[in-house]
N, C-alpha and C positions, 0 to 999 in steps of 0.2 A: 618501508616495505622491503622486504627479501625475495630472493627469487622462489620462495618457497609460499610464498603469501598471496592472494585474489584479494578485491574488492569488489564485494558481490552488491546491489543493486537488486532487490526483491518490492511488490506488490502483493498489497493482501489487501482484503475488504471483507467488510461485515452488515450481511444484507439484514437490511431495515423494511420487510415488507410489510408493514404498518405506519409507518414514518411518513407524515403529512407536510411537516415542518420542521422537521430534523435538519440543523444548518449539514451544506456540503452532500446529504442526502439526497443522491440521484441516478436515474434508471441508466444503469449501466450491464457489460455481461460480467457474469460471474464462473469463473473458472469451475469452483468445486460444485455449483449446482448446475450447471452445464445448459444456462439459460440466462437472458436478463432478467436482471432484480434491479429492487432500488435498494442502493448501499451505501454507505461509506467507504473510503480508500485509503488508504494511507503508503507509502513508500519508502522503504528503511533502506541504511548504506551500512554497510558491517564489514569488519578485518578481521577473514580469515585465514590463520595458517596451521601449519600441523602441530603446533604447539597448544593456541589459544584463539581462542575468535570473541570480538565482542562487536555493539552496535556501536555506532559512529554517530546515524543522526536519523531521526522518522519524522514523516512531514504529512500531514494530510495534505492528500490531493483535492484539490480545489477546480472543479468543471468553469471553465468561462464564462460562463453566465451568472455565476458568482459574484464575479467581480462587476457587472453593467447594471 
């Protein structure tokens, strides 16, 4: 990294409003529809500076109840 560069941390999601059984598919709020939906999540890490920016790592987000 340079003094010229961030490490940006972004979420996005892809509402699945038919999704019964869609893994990881669940009622969450959604930013761009400015309501909850039931969605998918995922959460990227990206290097960017004034030169070049590229992704680093994207990970679906996984609700707790997932995992029990």
């Amino acid at each position: 990294m340079t003094k010229d560069s961030i490490l940006t941390i972004d979420d996005t999601g892809c509402p699945k409003p038919y999704a019964k059984n869609t893994e990881a598919a669940k009622w969450q709020y959604c930013g761009s529809l400015k309501r909850p939906e039931n969605r998918n999540v995922v959460v990227g890490a990206a290097f960017v500076s004034k030169i070049k920016h590229f992704p680093l790592d994207v990970i679906p987000y996984l609700p707790a109840d997932e995992f029990g």
